[in-house]
N, CA, C and O of each residue as an XYZ file, in Angstrom:
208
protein
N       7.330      6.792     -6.756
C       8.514      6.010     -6.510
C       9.508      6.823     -5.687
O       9.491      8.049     -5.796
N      10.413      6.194     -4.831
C      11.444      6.836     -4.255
C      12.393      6.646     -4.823
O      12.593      5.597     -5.436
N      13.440      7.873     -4.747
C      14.638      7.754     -5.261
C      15.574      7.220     -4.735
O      16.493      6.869     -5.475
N      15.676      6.974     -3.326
C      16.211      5.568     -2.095
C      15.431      4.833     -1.958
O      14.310      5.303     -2.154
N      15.464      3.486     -1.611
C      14.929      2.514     -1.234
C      15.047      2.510      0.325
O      16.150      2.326      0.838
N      14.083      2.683      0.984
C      13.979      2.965      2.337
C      14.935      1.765      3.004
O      14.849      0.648      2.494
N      15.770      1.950      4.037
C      15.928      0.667      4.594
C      15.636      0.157      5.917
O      16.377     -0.639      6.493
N      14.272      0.732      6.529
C      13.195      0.024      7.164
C      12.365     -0.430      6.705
O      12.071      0.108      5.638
N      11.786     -1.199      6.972
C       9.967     -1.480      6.275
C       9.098     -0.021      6.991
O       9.100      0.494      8.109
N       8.276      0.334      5.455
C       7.827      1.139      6.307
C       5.822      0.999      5.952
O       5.038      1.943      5.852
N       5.572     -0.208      5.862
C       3.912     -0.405      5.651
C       3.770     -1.195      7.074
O       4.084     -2.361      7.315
N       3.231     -0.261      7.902
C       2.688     -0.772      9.105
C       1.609     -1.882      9.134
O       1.033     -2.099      8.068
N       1.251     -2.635     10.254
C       0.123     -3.887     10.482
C      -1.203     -2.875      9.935
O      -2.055     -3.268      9.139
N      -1.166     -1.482     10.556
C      -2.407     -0.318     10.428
C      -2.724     -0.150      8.885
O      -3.757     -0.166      8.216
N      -1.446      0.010      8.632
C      -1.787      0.207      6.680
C      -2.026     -1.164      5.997
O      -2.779     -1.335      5.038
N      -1.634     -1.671      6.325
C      -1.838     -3.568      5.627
C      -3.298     -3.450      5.595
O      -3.950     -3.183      4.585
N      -3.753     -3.659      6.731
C      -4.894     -3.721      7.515
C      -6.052     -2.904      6.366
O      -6.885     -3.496      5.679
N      -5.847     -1.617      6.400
C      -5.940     -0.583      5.507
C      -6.151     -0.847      4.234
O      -7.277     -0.934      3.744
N      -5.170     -0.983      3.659
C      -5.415     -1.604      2.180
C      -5.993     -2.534      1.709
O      -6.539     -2.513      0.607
N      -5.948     -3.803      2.724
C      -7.121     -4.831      2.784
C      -8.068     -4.596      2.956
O      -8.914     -5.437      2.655
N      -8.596     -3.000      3.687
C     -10.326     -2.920      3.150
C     -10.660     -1.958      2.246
O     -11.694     -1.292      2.214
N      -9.634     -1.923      1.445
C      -9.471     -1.080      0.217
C      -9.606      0.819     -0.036
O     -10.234      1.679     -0.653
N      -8.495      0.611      0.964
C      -8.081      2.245      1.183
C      -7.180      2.576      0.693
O      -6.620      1.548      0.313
N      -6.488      3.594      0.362
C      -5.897      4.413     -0.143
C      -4.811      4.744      0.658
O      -4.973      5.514      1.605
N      -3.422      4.131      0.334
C      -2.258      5.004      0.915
C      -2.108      6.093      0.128
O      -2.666      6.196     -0.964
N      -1.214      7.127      0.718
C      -0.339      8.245      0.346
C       0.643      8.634      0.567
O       0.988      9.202      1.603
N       1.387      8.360     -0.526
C       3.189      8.309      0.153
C       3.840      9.925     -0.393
O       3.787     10.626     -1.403
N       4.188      9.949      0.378
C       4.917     11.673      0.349
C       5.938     11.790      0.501
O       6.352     12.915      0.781
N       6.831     10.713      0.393
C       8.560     10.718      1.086
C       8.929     11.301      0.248
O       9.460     12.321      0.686
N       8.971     11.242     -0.970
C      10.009     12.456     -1.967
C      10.064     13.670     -1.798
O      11.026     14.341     -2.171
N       8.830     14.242     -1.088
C       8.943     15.879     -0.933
C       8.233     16.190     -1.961
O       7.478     17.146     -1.784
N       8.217     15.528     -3.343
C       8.021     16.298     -4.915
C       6.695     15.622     -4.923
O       5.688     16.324     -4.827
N       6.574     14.074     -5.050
C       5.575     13.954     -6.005
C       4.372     13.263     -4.901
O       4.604     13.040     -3.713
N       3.102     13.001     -5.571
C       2.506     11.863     -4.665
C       2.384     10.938     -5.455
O       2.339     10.869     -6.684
N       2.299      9.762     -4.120
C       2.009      8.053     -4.729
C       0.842      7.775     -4.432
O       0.978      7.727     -3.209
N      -0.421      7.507     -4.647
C      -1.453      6.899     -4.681
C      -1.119      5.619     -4.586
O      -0.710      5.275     -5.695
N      -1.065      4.344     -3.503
C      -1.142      2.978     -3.801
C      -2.671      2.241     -2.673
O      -2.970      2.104     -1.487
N      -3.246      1.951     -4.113
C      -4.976      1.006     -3.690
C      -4.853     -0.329     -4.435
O      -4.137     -0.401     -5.435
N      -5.437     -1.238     -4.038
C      -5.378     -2.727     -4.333
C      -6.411     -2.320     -5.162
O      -7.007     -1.293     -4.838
N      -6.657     -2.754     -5.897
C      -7.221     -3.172     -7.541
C      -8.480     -4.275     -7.432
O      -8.156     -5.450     -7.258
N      -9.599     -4.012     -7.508
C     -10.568     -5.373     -6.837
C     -10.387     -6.281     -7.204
O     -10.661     -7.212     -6.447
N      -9.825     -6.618     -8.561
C      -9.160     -8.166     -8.687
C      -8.208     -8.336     -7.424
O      -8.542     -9.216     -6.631
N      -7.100     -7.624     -7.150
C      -6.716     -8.245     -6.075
C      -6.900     -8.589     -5.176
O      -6.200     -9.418     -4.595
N      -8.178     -7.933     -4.630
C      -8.236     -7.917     -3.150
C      -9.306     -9.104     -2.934
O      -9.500     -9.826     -1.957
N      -9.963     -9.044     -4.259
C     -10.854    -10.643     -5.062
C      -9.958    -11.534     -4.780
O     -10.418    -12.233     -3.878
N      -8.848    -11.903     -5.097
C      -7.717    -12.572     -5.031
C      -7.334    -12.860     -3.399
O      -7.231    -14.042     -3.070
N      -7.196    -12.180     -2.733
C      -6.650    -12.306     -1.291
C      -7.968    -12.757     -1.033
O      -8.197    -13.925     -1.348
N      -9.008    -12.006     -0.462
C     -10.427    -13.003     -0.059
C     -10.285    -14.342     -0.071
O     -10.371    -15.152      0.853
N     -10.045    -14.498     -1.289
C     -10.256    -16.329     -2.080
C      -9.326    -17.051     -1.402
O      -9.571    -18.113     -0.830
N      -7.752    -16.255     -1.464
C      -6.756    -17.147     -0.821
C      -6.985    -17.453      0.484
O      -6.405    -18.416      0.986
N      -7.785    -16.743      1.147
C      -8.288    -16.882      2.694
C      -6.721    -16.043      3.290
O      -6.055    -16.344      4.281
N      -6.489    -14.990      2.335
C      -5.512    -14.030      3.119
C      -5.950    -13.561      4.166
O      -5.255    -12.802      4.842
């Protein structure tokens, strides 16, 4: 988690893209900790279906 809330968007079309074929971001903005964020195969079960 960040301790600011960024105020750009900062998940590019590249990372969307990315996570929809079930990759692995890594967020490092704090300096301190890491974030691991991966879609969960129910979800991405979920987007498929929706014709996301």
């Amino acid at each position: 988690m960040l301790s600011t809330f960024p105020k750009e968007p900062n998940v590019t079309l590249d990372n969307l893209k990315f996570l929809l074929d079930g990759g692995i971001l890594v967020d490092l903005s704090d300096g301190e900790y890491i974030h691991p964020f991966q879609l969960s195969p129910d979800a991405l079960n979920y987007i498929q279906h929706k014709g996301i």
